[in-house]
C-alpha positions as a Markdown table, in Angstrom:
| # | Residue | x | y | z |
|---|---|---|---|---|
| 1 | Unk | 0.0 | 0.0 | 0.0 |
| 2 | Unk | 1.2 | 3.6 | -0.4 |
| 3 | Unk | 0.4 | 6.9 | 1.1 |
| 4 | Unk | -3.1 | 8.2 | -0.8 |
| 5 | Unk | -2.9 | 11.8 | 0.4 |
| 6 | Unk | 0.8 | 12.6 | -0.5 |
| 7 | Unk | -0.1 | 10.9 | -3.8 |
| 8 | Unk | -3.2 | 13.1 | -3.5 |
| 9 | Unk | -1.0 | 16.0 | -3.0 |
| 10 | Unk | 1.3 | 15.1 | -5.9 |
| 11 | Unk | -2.1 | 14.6 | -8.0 |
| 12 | Unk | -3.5 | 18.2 | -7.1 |
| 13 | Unk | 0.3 | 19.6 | -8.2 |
| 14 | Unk | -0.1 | 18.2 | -11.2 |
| 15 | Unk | -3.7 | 19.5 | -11.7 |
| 16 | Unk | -2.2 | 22.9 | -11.3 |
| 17 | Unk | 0.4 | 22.8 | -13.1 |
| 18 | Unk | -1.6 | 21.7 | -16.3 |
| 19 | Unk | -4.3 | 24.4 | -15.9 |
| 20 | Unk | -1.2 | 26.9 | -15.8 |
| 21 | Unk | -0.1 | 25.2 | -19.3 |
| 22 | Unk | -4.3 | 25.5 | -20.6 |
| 23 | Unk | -4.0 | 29.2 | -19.1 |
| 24 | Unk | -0.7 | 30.3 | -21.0 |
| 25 | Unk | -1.4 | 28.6 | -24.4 |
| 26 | Unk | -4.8 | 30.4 | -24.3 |
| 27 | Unk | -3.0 | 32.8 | -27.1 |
| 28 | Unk | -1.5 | 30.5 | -29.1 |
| 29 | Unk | -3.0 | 30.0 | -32.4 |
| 30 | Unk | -0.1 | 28.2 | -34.4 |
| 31 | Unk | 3.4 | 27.0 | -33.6 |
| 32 | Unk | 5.0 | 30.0 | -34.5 |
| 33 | Unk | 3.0 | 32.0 | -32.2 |
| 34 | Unk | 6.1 | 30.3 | -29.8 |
| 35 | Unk | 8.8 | 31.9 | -31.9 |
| 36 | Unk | 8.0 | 35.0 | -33.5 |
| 37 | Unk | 8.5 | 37.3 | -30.8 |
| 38 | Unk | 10.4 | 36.8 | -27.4 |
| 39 | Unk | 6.5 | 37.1 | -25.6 |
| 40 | Unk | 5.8 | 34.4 | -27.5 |
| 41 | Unk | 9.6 | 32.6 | -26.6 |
| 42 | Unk | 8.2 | 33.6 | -23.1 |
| 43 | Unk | 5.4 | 31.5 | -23.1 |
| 44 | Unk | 7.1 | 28.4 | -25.0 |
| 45 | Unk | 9.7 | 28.5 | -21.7 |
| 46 | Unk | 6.8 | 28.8 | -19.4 |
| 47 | Unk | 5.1 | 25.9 | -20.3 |
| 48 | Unk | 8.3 | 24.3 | -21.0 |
| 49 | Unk | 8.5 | 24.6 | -17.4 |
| 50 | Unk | 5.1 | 23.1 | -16.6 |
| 51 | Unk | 5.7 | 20.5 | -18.4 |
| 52 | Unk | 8.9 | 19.4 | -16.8 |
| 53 | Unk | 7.2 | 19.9 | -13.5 |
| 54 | Unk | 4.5 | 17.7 | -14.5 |
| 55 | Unk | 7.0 | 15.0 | -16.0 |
| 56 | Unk | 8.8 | 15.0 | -12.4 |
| 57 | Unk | 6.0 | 14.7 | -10.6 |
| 58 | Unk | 4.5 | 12.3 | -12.2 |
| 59 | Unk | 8.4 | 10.7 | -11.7 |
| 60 | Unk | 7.9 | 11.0 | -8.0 |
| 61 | Unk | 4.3 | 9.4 | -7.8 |
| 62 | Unk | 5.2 | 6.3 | -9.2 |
| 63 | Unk | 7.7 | 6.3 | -6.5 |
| 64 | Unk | 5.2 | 7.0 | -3.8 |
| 65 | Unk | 2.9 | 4.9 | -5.4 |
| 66 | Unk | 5.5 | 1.9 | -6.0 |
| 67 | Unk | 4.7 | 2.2 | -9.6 |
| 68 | Unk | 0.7 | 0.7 | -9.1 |
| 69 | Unk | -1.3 | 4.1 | -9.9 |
| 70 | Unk | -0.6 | 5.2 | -13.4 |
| 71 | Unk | -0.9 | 1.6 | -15.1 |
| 72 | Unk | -4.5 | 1.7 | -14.1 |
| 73 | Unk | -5.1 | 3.9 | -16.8 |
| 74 | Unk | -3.9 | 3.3 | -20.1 |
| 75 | Unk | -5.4 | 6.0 | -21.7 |
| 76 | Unk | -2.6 | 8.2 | -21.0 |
| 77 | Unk | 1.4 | 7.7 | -22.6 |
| 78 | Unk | 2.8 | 7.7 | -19.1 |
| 79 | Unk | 6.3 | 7.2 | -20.2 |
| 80 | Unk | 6.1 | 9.9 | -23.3 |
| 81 | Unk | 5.3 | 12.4 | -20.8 |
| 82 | Unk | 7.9 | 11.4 | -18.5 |
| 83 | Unk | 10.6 | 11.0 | -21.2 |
| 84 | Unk | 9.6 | 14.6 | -23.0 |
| 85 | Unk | 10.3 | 15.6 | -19.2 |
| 86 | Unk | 14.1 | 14.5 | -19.8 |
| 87 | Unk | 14.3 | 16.1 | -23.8 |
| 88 | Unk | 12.8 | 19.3 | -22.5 |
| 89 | Unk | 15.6 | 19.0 | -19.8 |
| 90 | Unk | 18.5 | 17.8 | -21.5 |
| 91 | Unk | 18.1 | 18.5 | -24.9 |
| 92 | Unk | 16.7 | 22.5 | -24.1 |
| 93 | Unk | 18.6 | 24.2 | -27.4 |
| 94 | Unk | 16.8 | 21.3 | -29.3 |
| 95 | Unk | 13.6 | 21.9 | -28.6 |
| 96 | Unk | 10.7 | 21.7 | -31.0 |
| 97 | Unk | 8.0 | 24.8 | -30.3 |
| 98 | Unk | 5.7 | 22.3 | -33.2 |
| 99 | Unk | 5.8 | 19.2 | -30.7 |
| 100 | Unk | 5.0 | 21.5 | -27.2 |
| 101 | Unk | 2.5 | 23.1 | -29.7 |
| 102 | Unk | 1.1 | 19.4 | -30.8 |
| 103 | Unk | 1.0 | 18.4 | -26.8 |
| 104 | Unk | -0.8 | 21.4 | -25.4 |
| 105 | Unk | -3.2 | 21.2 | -28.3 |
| 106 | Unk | -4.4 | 17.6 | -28.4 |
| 107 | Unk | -2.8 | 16.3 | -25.3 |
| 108 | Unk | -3.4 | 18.6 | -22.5 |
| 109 | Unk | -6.7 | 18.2 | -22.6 |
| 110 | Unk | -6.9 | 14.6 | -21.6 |
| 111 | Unk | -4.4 | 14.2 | -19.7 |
| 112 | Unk | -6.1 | 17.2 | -17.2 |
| 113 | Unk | -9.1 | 14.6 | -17.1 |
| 114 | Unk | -7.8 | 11.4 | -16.5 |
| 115 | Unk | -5.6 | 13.2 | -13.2 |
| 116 | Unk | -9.0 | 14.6 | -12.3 |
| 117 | Unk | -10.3 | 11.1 | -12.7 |
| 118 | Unk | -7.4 | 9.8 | -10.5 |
| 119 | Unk | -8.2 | 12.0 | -7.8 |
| 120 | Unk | -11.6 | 11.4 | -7.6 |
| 121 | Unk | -11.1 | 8.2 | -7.8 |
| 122 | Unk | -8.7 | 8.6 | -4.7 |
């Protein structure tokens, strides 16, 4: 068994950070909206930063969790997440402003509902 309310806690972190992300790609129309401008370089970094936090959080609850959460629902690319945690990281002067575009615009979305899911399923 693992402990439900710090996973709880990690859940509601994660919740946060991907309303910020929903929040600051309001503006974005296209993926040059990223690079045309250093507001819009602003905003790529910003939810360049989400999504790291997200990627290392979700990290630390399959720690917490013993790695028994997340596999109960498939829906979601647990590992892409977590490994465009490490690209965003390591690879920073490689990154792609079309794939953080693709993410927050057909991605975001369901991942926000299944850790919604998650908690009330908590």
């Amino acid at each position: 068994m693992y402990d439900k309310e710090f996973s709880l806690e990690i859940l509601r972190r994660l919740d946060s950070s991907i309303e910020t992300i929903i929040k600051r790609f309001e503006p974005i129309i296209s993926p040059e909206n990223f690079t045309c401008s250093d507001a819009g370089l602003e905003k790529l970094d910003a939810i360049c930063m989400q999504l790291i936090a997200i990627g290392e959080g979700l990290k630390n609850l399959d720690k917490v969790t013993n790695n028994s959460l997340l596999p109960n629902y498939p829906e979601i690319e647990w590992k892409k997440i977590k490994g465009m945690r490490d690209i965003i990281t390591h690879h920073y002067f490689d990154l792609n402003a079309e794939a953080i575009y693709e993410v927050c615009q057909n991605h975001i979305e369901q991942l926000r509902h299944t850790i919604k899911k998650i908690i009330s399923e908590l």
